[in-house]
C-alpha positions in Angstrom: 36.0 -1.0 -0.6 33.9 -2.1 -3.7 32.9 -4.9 -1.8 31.7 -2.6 1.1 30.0 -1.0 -1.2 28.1 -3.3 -3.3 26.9 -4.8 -0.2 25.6 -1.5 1.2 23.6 -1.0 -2.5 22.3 -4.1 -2.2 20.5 -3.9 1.0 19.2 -0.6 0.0 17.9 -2.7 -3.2 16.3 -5.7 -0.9 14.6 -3.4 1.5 12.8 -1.4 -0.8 10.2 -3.2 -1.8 9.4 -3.9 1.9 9.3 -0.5 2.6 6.0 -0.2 0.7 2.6 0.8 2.4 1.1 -2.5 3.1 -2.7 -2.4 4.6 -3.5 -4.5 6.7 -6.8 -6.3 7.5 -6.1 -8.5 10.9 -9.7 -9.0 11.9 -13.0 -9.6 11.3 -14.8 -6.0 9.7 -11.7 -4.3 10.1 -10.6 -1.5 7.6 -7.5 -0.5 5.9 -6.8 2.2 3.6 -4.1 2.3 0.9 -3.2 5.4 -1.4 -0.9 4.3 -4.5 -0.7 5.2 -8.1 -3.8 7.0 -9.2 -6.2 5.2 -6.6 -7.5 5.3 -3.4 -8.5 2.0 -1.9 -10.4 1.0 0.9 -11.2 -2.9 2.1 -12.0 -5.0 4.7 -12.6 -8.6 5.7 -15.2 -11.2 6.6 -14.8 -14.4 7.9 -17.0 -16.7 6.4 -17.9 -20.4 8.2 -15.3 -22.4 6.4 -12.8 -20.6 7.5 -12.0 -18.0 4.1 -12.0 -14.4 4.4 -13.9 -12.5 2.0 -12.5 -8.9 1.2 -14.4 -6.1 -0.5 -12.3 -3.2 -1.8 -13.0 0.2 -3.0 -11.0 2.0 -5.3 -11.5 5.2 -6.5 -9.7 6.9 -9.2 -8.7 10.2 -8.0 -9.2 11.8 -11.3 -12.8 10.4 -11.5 -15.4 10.3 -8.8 -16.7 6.7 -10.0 -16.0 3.8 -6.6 -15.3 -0.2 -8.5 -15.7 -2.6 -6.3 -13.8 -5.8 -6.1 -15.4 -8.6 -4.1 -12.6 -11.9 -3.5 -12.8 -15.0 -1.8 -9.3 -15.8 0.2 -8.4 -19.1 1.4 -5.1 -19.8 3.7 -2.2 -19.1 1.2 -3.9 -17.5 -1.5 -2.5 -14.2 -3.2 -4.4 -12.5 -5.9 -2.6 -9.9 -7.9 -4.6 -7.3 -10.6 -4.3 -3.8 -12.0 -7.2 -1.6 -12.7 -8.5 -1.0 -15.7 -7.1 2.2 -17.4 -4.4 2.0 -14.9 -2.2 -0.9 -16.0 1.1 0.7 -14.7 0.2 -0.2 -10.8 -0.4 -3.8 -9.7 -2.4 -4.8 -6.3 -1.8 -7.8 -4.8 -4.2 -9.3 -1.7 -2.9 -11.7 0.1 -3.6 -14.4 2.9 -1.1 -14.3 6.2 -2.1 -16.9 8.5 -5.3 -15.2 10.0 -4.9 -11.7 8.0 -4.7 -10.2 5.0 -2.5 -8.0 3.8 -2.9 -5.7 0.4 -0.1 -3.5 -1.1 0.2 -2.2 -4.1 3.4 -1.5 -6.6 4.5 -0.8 -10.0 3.8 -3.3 -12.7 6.7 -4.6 -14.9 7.0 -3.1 -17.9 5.9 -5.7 -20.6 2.5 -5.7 -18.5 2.0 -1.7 -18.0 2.9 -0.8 -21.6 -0.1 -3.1 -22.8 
């Protein structure tokens, strides 16, 4: 039974983080939204000649009107993880998929947040 039951916990426990709102930016121009911690963000993609995707974000701090942009170059692979100033306690993380990018967001570990 505790077997049974450790096992059930533990896929709960792996398919959390999974179940997190990931955007998605699968072509060219396209948009995606994404709503976590105090921000609202909103990118999308270009693809330049070489073959990188450039992605521009919006976020917006829903306590203060003021849009910062990010601007990031992506190659195949790449993954770029930040938090936002003032906001330490939520990390975003953009990264390359084959020919997409995908952008989710989630809480920062503790040592980082508290700092």
């Amino acid at each position: 039974m505790k077997k049974i039951l450790l096992s059930v916990i533990a896929s709960f426990v792996l398919v959390a983080p999974a179940s997190a709102e990931v955007a998605v930016l699968a072509a060219p121009l396209q948009a995606a939204s994404l709503h976590a911690g105090a921000f609202d963000m909103v990118a999308y993609r270009v693809d330049l000649p070489d073959g990188a995707h450039e992605v521009t974000a919006m976020f917006r701090d829903r306590m203060d009107g003021e849009p910062q942009r990010v601007v990031m170059r992506l190659e195949d692979q790449d993954e770029v993880q930040f938090s936002m100033p003032g906001a330490l306690q939520m990390t975003y993380t953009f990264a390359r998929v084959a020919d997409a990018v995908e952008i989710w967001a989630q809480p920062a570990p503790a040592e980082f947040a508290s700092r």
